[in-house]
N, C-alpha and C positions, 0 to 999 in steps of 0.2 A: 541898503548896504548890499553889493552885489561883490561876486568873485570873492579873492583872497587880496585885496587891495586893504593897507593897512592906514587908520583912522591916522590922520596927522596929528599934533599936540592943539587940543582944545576943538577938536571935531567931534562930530556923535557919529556911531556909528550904527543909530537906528532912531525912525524918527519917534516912533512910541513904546513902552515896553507895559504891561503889566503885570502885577506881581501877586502872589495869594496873600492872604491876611497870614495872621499865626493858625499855625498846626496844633491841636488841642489831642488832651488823649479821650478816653471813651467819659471819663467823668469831667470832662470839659477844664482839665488842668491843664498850663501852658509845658508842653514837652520840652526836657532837659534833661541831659546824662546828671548831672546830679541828685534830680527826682529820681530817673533809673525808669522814666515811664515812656523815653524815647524809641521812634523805631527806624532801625536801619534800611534807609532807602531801598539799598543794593539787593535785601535780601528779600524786600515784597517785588520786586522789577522782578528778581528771578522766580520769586514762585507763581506769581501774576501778570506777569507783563508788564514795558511800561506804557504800553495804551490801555490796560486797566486801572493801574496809579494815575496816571491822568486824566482818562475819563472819568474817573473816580470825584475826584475834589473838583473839576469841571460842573459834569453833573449834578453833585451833592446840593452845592450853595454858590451863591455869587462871590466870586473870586475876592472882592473888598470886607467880607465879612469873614470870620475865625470860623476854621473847621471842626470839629471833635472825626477821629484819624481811629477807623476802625478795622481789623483787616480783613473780618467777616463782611461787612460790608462792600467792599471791594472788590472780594468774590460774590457775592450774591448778586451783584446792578452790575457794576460795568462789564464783571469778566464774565456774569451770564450773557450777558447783551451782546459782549463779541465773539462767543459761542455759539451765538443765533445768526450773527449774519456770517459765522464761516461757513456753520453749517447748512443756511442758504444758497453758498457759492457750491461749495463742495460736495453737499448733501440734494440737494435740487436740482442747481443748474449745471455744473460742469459734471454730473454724473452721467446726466442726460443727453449732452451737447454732444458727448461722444459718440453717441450712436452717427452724428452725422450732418449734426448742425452749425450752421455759421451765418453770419449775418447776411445777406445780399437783397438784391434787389427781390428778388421772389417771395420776402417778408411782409405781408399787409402791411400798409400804409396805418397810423393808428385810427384815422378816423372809419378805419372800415373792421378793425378788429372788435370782437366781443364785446360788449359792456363792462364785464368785469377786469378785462384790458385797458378799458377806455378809462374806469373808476381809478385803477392804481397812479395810472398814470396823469389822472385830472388831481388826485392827491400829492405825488412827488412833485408837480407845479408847484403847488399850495404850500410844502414843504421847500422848495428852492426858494421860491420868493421870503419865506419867514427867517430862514435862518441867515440868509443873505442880508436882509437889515436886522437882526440883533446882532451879527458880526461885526454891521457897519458902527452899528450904539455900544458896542464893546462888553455885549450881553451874551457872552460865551454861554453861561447855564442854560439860558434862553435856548438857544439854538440847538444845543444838543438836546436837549430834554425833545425837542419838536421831533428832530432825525432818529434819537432814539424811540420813542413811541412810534412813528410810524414803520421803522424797520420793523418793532417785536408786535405792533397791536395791526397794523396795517397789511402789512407784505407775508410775515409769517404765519399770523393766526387768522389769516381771514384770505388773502389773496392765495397765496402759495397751498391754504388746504385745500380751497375747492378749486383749482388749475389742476392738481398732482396727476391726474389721468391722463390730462395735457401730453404731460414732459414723457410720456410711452413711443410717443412716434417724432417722428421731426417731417412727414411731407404732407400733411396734412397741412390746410390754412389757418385751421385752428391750432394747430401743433405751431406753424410757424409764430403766428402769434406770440403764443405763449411763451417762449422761446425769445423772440426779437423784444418782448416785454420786460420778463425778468432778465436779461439782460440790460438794458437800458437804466430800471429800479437799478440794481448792483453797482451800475458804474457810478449814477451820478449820486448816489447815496454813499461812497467813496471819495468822491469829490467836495458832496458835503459834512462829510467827518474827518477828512483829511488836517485840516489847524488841529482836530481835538485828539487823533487817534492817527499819529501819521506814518505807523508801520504795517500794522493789518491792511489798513486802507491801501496804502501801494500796493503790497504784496496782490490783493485781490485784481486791483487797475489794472496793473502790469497783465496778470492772465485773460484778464480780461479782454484788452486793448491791444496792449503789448507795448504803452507808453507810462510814464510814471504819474502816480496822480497829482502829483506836484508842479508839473508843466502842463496840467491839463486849466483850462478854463472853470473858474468855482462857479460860475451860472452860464445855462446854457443863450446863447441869442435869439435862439425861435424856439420855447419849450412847446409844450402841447400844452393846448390852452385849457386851464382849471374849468372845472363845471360845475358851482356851485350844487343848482337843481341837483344832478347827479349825485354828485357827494352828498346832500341829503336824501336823497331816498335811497342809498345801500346803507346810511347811519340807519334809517327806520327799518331795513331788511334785517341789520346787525340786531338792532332792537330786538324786534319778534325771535331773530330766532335766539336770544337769551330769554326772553321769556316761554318761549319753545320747550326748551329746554328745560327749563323750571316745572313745567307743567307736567313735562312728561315725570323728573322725579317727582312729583306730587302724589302724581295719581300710580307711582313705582313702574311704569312702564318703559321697558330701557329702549335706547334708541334703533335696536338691531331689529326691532318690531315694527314693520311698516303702520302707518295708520290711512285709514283711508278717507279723512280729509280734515282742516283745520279751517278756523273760521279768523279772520283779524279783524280789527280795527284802527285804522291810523288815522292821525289828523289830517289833516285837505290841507296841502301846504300850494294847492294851484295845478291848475290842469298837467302841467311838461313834469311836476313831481308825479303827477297819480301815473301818469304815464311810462315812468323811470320804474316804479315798485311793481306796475303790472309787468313790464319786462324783464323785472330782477326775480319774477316771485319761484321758477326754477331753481335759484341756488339755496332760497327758503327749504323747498322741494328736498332737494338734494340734504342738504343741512340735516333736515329733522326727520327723513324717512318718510316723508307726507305723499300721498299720490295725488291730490287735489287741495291749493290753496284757494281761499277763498276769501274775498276782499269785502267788508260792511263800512260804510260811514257812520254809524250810530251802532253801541253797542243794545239801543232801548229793545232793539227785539229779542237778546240775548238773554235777558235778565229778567223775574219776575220780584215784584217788589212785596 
């Protein structure tokens, strides 16, 4: 259905539509002004958004099964989650950008940018391709649940903290990097929220681009190609340094405390992984205040029995 051309008598004027199941309230009763346990659309749209209502029962469960309609809940998931990626746009990169950045050719190509450039970006692949077929299988929860976890566990808690020193200069290679990265993350992670959440999403594109993300293309034609290897071995950097972290409350020693050196263990997932961890093992570094990481294949010398 295109323009404002009107469906003749016994035409459609779309060729699929889907519809939610019933709207349930917090105790799983079907909502009715006669129960008195109904809730007024108009009045969560205005205190939440309606890309938090939508996100919302997108998210929650698959569109064919009955919801229970919470509206603590709808603050807490959807409308934290699109608090996180404005305050990625807003708080990160266009705060940044203005000192004097813009896209052009003097931006590393990605195959020459940092690894944890090369990581985000071998992930939002990984993410364009997944959510692009559960859209196509009509798996709306699917796909966002994918974009969402990688906006809030990927880009924001992991990528965007250890870059942040990045976004200080703009003429640096590394600066451009950074820069021409989270850039790119923002757009096409707009692109792919845009069916679930299609006003923040623009609103972002548009500054972004200067086009709407609606006329933009929902998968790219030559992404940057996903790297398995890679992707696992920053999951195994992720790894250690939660349990880093652990260790360090363990033993009450807070992170503002340099230590001067930690010892790991990770499984042997193949030479080009061991090789990915030895060069990721800086942001380890970084991470956990370590001044020397150090890598064992067997924990048997660690341990007396």
């Amino acid at each position: 259905w295109q323009g404002n051309r009107q469906a003749s008598v016994g035409e459609q004027t779309y060729r699929r539509v889907v519809v939610k199941r019933t709207v349930t309230d917090r105790k799983g009763q079907k909502m009715s002004k006669s129960r008195g346990n109904n809730a007024d659309p108009f009045a969560v749209m205005t205190q939440h958004g309606a890309d938090a209502a939508r996100l919302f029962f997108i998210s929650a469960s698959q569109v064919w099964k009955p919801r229970s309609f919470d509206e603590a809940a709808v603050r807490e998931t959807a409308g934290r989650f699109l608090v996180t990626l404005k305050n990625l746009y807003n708080g990160v990169f266009a705060q940044y950008a203005n000192f004097g950045w813009a896209p052009s050719a003097a931006d590393p190509v990605p195959e020459q940018r940092p690894l944890l450039d090369q990581w985000v970006l071998s992930r939002l692949a990984a993410v364009e391709a997944e959510a692009n077929q559960a859209l196509d299988a009509y798996d709306a929860t699917g796909a966002a649940r994918a974009i969402m976890e990688f906006v809030d566990e990927d880009v924001s808690k992991w990528y965007t903290r250890r870059s942040r020193d990045r976004f200080y200069e703009v003429e640096g290679a590394e600066n451009r990097s950074a820069f021409a990265t989270m850039h790119e993350v923002l757009a096409l992670s707009c692109r792919l929220l845009a069916p679930l959440a299609p006003f923040v999403t623009d609103w972002i594109h548009r500054e972004l681009t200067g086009q709407s993300v609606h006329l933009a293309s929902y998968v790219r034609p030559a992404p940057f190609a996903n790297q398995p290897a890679l992707d696992l071995a920053m999951s195994e950097i992720r790894a250690l340094a939660t349990l880093g972290r652990a260790a360090r409350d363990d033993a009450s020693v807070k992170l503002r405390q340099p230590l001067s050196r930690m010892v790991c263990v990770t499984p042997h997932h193949g030479d080009t992984v061991s090789a990915f961890i030895q060069a990721l093992a800086p942001l380890l570094e970084a991470e956990l205040n370590i001044k020397k990481i150090e890598f064992a294949t067997s924990a048997d010398t660690l341990v007396t029995l």
